[in-house]
N, C-alpha and C positions, 0 to 999 in steps of 0.2 A: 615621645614615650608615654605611653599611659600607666596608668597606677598598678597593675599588674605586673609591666614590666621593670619598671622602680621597686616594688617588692621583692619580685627576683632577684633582681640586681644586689640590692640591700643584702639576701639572704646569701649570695653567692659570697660577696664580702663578708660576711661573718665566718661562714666555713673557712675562708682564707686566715682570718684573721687567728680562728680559733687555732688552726694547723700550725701558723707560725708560731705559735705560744707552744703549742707540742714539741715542735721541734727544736727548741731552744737547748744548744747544748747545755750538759751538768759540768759546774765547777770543776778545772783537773782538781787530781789530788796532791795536799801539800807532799805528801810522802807515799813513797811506792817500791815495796822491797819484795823478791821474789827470791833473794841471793847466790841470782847466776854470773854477778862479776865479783864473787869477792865478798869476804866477810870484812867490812869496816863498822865494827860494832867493839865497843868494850867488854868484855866480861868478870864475872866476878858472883864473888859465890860468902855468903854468911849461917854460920850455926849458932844456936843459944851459949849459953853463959859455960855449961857441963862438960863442955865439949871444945878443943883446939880448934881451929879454921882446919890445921893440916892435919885434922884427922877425917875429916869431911871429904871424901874420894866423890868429886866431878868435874864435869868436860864440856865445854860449850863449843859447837865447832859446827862448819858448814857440812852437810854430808848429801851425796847422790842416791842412800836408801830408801828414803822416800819424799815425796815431793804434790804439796798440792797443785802446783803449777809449774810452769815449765821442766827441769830435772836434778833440781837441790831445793834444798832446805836448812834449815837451821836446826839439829840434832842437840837438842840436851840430855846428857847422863845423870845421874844422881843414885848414887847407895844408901840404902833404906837401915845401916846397920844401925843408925842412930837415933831412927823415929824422928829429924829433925832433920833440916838443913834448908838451906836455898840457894840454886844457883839464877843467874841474869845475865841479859845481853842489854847494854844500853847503847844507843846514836840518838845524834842532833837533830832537832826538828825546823827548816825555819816557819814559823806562821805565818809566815807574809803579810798582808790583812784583816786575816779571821779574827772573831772573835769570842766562833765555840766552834768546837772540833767534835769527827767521832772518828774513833779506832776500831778498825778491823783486823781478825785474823785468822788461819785456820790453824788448828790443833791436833796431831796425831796422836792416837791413843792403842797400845797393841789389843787390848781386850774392853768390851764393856763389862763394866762390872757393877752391884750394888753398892759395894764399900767405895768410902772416898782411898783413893791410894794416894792420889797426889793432886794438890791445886795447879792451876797455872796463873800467874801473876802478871799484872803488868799494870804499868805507870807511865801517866804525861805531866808532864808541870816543869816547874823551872827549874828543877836541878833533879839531878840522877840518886837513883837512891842509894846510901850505904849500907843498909839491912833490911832483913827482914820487915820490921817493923815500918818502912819507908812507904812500904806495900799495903793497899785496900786493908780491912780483917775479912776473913774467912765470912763466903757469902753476900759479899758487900761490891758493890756497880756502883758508878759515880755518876750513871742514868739516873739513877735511883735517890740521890742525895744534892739537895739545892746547899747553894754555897760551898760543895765542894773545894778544897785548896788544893786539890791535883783530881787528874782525873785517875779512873783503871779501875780495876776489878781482881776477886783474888775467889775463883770456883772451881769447881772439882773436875779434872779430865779425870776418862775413861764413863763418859757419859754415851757415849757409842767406842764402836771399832771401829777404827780408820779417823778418816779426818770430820772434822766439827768447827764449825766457827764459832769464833767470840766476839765480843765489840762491847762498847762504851762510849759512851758521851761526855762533854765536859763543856763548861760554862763560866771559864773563870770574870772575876770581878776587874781583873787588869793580863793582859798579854805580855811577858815578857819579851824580847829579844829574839831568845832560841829557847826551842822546846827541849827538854830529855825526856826520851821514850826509852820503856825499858820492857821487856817480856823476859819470861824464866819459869821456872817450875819448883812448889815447895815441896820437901818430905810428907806423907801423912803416916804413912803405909812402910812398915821395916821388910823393905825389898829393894834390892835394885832395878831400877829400870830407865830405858831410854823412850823418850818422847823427843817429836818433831813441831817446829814452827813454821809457817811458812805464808805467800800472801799477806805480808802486813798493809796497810792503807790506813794514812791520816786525812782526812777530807775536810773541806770547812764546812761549818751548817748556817 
């Protein structure tokens, strides 16, 4: 073989090699909810100090009205008579290995609008939240914040009409056990209304 031929040779291995590195499957993901068998999630809902929990009218529930992926979702209601409230859905995460995650989801919104009407929240970290306050603050990604002690975000839907994704990263300093993922939607806006959840995905990074 002469050097010509050896250079070929060489170059045609590279492109091999290159390909195989392309084609190297991604990570499954640790979690993958689309909620076509079944809602196995907790829910639960908190209002400020002014206000009874039971006077706070919402509903967290699978529904077939709209759907980013296959034909349900996860449907939260919330009544704006209070200018406050929060309702959530939380389930177990295991992390298997990982030792940063990111969260995805998509978010259904009936209108875009300018005003914030309502946030959507959500949290991963070791325990599940009991209020409000368990939640990002308003405007806040845990992309965005090193040393974070949970990950999630807490931003405004009806940033389009129809569906939108969100997501988040997270980077803790220890893994526990099992994860609590939690999504929901806060009051801004004194209206009632329903928004949808759906496609959620925790991945490792």
């Amino acid at each position: 073989m002469n050097r010509r031929d050896v250079l070929r040779a060489g170059a045609g291995l590279g492109v091999v090699g290159a390909a195989g590195c392309l084609d190297a499957p991604a990570p499954a993901p640790l979690f993958a909810e689309s909620f076509e068998d079944g809602l196995d999630w907790e829910t639960a809902a908190h209002i400020g100090p002014e206000e009874e929990l039971s006077e706070f009218e919402w509903a967290i529930d699978r529904s077939d009205a709209q759907a980013a992926e296959g034909e349900w979702s996860l449907s939260a209601f919330t009544e704006g008579d209070h200018d406050d409230g929060t309702a959530w859905a939380t389930t177990d995460v295991d992390p298997g290995d990982a030792d940063a995650f990111e969260v995805s989801f998509e978010a259904w919104s009936e209108s875009e609008s300018f005003n914030v009407l309502r946030n959507v929240v959500a949290s991963l970290g070791p325990e599940a939240p009991e209020n409000e306050e368990d939640f990002p603050d308003p405007g806040q990604n845990s992309s965005n914040v090193d040393g974070a002690l949970y990950g999630g975000l807490r931003e405004p839907l009806h940033l389009a009409e129809g569906w939108r994704e969100y997501s988040f990263t997270w980077e803790p300093d220890s893994v526990p056990e099992t994860l609590s993922l939690a999504l929901g939607v806060t009051v801004i806006w004194e209206a009632d209304a329903t928004h949808y959840l759906d496609s959620v995905t925790v991945e490792p990074l």
